[in-house]
N, C-alpha and C positions, 0 to 999 in steps of 0.2 A: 588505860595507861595512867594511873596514878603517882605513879613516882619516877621521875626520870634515871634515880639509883637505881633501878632494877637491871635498866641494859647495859651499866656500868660506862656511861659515856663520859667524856669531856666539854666544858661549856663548848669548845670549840666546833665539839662532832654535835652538840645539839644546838648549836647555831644553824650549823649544814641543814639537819634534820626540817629544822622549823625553815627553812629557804623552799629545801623541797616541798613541804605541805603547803606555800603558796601560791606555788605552781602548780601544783594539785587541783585542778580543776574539772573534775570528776571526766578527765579525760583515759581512753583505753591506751593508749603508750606514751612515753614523753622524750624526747630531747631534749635535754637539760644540758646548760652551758652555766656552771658554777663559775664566777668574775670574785676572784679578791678582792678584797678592799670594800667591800657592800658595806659593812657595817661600823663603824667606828670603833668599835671593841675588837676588831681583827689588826693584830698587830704586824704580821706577817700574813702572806700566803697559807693558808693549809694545806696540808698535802696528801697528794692521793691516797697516801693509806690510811688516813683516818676519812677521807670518802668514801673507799673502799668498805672501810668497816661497818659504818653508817650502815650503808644499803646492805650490806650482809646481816646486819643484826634486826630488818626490815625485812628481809627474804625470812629470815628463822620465823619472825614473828605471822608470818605471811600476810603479809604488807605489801609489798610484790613479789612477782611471780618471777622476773626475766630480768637481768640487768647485763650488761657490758659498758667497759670500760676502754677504751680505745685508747691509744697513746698519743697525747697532743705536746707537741713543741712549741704552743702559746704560753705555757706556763697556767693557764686554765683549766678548767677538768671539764672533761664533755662525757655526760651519763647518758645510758640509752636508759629509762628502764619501765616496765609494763605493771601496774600496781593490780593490786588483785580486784577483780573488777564485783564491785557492792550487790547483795541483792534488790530487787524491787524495793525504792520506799528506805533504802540504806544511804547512810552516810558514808562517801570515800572511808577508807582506813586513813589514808593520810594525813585527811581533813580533822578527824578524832583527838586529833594530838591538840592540846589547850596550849595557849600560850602560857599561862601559869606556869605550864609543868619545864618551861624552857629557863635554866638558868641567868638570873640578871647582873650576876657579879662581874667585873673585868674575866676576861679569856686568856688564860696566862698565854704567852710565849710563845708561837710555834715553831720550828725550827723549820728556817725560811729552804723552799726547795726554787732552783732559781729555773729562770724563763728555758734556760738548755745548759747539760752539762756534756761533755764532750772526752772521748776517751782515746789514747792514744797507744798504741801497740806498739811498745821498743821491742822489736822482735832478732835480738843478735846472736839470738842461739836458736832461733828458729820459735816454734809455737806446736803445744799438744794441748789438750783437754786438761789433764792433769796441773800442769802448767799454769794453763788462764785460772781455774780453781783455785790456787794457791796465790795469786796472786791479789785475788776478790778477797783471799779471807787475812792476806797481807795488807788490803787498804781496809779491811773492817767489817767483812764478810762475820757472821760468828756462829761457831761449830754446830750451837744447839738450833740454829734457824735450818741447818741444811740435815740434822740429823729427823728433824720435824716434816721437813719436803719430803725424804726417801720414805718416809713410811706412808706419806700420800699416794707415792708411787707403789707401794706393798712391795716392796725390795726382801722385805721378810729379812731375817737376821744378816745384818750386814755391821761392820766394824768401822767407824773413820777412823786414821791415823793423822793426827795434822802435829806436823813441829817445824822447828827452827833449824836450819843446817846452812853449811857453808857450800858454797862452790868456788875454788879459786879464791878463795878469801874475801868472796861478800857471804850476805846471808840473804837466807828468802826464805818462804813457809812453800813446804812439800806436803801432797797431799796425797794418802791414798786410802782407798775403798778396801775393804775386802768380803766376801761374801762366801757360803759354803760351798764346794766344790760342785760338779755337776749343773752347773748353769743351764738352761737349754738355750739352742742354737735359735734363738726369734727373727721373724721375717720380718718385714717391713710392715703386711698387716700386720702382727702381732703388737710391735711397736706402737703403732699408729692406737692400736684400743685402746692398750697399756694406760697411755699418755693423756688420750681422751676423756676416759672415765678417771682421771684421778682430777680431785678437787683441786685444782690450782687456778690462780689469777688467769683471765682471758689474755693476757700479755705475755704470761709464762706460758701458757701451753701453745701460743699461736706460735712462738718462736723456737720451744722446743719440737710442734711437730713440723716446721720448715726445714729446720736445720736434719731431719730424719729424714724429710721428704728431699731436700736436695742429694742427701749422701745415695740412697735409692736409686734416684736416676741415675747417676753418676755411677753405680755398680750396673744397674740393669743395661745402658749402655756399653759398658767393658765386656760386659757377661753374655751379653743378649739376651736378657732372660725378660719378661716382662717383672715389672714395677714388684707388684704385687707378692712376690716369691722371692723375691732376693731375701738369700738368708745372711744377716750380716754376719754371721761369725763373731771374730771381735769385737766387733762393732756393736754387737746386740748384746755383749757381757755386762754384769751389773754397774761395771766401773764406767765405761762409757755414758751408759744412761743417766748414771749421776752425775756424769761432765759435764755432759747437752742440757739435761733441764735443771744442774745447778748454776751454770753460768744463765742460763735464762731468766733464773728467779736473780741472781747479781746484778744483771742487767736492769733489770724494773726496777730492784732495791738502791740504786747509786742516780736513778732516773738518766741511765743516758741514751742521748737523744743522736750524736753521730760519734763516727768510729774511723780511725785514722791508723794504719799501720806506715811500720819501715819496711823498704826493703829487705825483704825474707829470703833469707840462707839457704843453701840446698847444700845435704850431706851427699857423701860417692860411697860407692861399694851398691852390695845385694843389701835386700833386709830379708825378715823369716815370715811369711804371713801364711793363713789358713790357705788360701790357696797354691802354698809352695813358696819358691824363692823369689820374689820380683823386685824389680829395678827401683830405684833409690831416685827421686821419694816415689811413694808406691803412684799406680795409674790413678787412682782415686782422689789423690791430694793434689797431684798435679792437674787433674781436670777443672779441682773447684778452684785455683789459684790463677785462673786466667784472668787478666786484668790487674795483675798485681807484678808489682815489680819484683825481679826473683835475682839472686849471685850467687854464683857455683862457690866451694869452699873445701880445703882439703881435709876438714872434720869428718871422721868416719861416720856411719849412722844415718839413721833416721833422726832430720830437725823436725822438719814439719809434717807432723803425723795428718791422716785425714780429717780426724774430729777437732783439730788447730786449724785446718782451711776450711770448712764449715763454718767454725764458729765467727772467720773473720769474711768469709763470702755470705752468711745470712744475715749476719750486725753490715753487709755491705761498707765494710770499710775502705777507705782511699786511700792510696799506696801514696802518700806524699808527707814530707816533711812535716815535724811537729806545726800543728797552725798556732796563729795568735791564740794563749788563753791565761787565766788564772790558774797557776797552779795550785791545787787544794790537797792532795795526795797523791801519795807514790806505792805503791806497791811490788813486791818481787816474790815472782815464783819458780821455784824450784823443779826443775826435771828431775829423773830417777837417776842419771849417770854422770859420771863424772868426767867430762871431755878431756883430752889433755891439753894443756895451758888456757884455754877457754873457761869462763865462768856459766857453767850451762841455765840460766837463768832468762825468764823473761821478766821484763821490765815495764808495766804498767801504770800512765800518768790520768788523773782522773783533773779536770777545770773546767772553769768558765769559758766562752770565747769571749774575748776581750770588743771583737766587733761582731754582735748579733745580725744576724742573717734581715733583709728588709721585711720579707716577708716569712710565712712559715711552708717549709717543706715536708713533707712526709709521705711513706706511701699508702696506699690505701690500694684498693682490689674495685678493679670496674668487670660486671659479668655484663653478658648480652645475650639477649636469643631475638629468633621470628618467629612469629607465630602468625597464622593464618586461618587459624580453624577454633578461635576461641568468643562464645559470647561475648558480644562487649560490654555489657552488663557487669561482668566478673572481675573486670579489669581496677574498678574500686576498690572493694574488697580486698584484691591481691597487692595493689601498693602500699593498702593502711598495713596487710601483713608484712611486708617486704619493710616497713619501715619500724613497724614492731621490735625485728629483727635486728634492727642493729641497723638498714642503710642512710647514707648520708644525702642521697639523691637518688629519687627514679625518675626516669623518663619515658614517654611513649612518644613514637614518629610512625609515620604513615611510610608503608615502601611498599614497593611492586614486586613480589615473588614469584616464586617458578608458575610455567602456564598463565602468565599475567595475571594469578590472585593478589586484591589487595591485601595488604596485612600488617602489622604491626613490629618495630621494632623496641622490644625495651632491652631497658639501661640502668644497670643499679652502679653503682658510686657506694662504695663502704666498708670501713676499716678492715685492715684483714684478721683480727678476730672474728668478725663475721661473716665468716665462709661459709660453714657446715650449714648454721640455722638461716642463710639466705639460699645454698642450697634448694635444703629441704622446701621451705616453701617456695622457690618456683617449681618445683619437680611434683607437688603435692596441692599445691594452690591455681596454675594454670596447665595448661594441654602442652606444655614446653616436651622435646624427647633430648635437648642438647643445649648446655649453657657455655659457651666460648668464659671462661675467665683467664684472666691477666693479670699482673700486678705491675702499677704503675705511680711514676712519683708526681705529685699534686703540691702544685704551690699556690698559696691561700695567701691574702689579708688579715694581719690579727685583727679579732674581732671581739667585742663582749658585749654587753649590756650595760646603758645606764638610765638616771633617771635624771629629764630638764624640767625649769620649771615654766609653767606656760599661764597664762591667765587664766585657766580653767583647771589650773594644780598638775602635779608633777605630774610627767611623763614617760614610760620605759621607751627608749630607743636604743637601737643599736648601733657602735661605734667601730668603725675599720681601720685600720692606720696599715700602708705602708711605706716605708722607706724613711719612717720619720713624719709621714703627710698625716690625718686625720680626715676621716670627714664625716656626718651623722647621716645614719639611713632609719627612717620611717622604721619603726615595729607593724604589721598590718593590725597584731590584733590588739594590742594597747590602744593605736587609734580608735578602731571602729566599735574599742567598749566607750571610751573615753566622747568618742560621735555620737554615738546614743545617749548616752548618759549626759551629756552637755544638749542634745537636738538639734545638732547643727551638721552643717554636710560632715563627710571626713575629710572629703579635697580642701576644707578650711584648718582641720586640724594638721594635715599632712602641710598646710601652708606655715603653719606657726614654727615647725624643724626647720626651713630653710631660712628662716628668719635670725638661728639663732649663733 
């Protein structure tokens, strides 16, 4: 690597670069927790998508092999990623990288992305896919970033229409898809491949195949049909598709982190759907709006379509009053029809919360199995993979299973991008035949790295804060280089943090 022009970065993204190759310590995976403010020449936070880039223009070069990025509400960025591991008598790739080649100039400007942004669904004419779309490219969504997604999804010739129109005498952006005739009719696995094999962000695709996989169940349910085979009909039309995984990529691009709707309208009459005439809102949309507060309304129609209670049952949003925040944008989107005396528009507020949560919330995915019949030898091996992978915690415990065999229970802890490749390696790395997963909400400690100084020169620890409290926890492996390299116990250097 000669010239850092070559991968067309920013001093900013080879700030990132040159962090990573310190950590770099000719280890086979890493978790990394990128802390702003490390450098004096960071003006601002940088933001995940120039992290993003980084590691992707380090996968191109293969530099690593595996990364994920997981969605943190610390305002932090936490990397998974796996560098491509050296021959015999090799120097890491990461290592390779000269300080020389990292820019020394100030790091212009980055446009701050804050600790949590929060979004709010004025939802008075109800909510549909089309709708939230139009709204995202109303707060600054832009045409050419979604006409770029559809062709990751191989949508094959498709047309956006995006404009300006009134309802009732406001205005909003309406948005519509259009594609060649003869669509075919795709099941849920179809979807599910679709979605999987297209290059997109680990954050976009985990949310657009939740929001697939809840609608699934919710038909397979009404249907009785198993998961697997439900054919969505309209659901599975090219407009849909673009709804789900363009609100998804909107989502990651506005970075928000919770989701608050109103009380959501319900139209009367029949509507027309693929399976004949059904009741208003259809069985579908009314399944996934449980837990949300709903009001009958003498508006004919269909408000809230299925792919509008999706998108607001898998962003999990809370059916209550706008919360404290900064308001930063407004956006309005446009439905297809035009109600009478009603403005048929939805109303989207994008801010700050004015009072930050003490600690951070988020969900994340805990699997578990027993196993009983597996060397224990093997069990190494399978956690360095398991954390390879993306998890955030394994565990082993000892339990008494069927016929009183001893055995083991594990416990992986991690983000829900990493389903699939936590999966695979238990299903492929131990004698597992059944992994129990769940998805569950996890609240944390902000936490980061920093560096004190101690009579034996500075020291990385790590720092927790909740509720406003602080307190400094021991690094293990900073101490026990730092114990070495000084010759002294570590119980003396783990003494010097409490001192400070």
């Amino acid at each position: 690597m000669s010239n850092p022009k070559q991968y067309d970065l920013t001093p900013g993204e080879w700030f990132i670069l040159s962090y990573l190759k310190d950590l770099a310590e000719e280890q086979e995976s890493m978790r990394v927790l990128l802390p702003p403010g490390e450098d004096p020449r960071m003006e601002k936070n940088y933001t995940r998508r120039q992290v993003r880039r980084i590691l992707h223009v380090l996968k191109e070069k293969k530099i690593i092999e595996q990364l994920i990025m997981p969605r943190s509400r610390s305002g932090r960025i936490e990397v998974f990623l796996q560098p491509v591991k050296p021959k015999a008598g090799e120097t890491p790739a990461l290592q390779k990288i000269n300080e020389e080649e990292i820019p020394k100039f100030p790091v212009p400007k980055i446009d701050d992305t804050s600790l949590e942004h929060w979004a709010f669904f004025d939802c008075f004419s109800g909510i549909s896919g089309d709708m939230t779309l139009g709204a995202f490219l109303d707060l600054g969504l832009a045409v050419s970033e979604l006409e770029s997604l559809f062709q990751l999804l191989g949508l094959g010739e498709v047309r956006l229409e995006v404009q300006r129109v009134s309802r009732q005498h406001l205005s909003g952006t309406h948005f519509k898809i259009t594609a060649p005739q003869h669509q075919p009719h795709r099941t849920y696995g179809h979807i599910r491949e679709l979605v999987s094999q297209a290059e997109l962000s680990p954050r976009v695709k985990d949310l657009s195949l939740k929001m697939f996989r809840l609608l699934a169940e919710v038909e397979a349910r009404i249907h009785s049909q198993p998961v697997e085979e439900v054919h969505f009909h309209e659901l599975g039309a090219v407009d849909t598709l673009a709804d789900v995984v363009g609100v998804a990529y909107a989502v990651e691009k506005f970075s928000i982190t919770r989701v608050f709707c109103s009380p959501l309208p319900l139209g009367w009459g029949m509507i027309a759907a693929a399976h004949g005439r059904l009741p208003n809102p259809a069985p579908a949309a009314l399944e996934l709006l449980q837990g949300l507060s709903l009001y009958g309304t003498d508006l004919p129609g269909e408000l809230v379509t299925p792919t509008g209670a999706v998108i607001l049952k898998a962003l999990e949003a809370q059916s209550e009053p706008c919360p404290p925040l900064r308001l930063e944008k407004i956006g309005y989107g446009a439905g297809s029809r035009d109600l009478p005396g009603h403005p048929n528009l939805l109303r989207l507020y994008l801010g700050e919360p004015l009072a930050p949560a003490p600690g951070l919330k988020e969900r994340v995915l805990v699997l578990e199995t027993h196993i009983d019949d597996m060397n224990p030898e093997l069990y190494e091996p399978l956690m360095a993979a398991l954390f390879a992978a993306g998890a955030l915690d394994v565990a082993l415990a000892p339990i008494q299973m069927k016929k009183n065999r001893p055995g083991v229970r594990l416990t992986v802890v991690a983000p829900l991008a990493a389903r699939e490749g936590l999966l695979e390696r238990l299903f492929l790395d131990s004698t597992t035949l059944g992994v129990r997963v769940q998805e569950m909400d996890r609240v944390a400690a902000h936490r980061w790295q920093e560096s004190i100084d101690t009579p034996y020169g500075p020291l990385r620890v790590k720092i927790m804060e909740y509720g406003g409290r602080r307190r400094i926890l021991p690094e293990y492996e900073a101490c026990r280089e730092m114990a070495e390299k000084q010759g002294v116990p570590i119980i003396e250097v783990y003494r010097l943090i409490e001192k400070v």
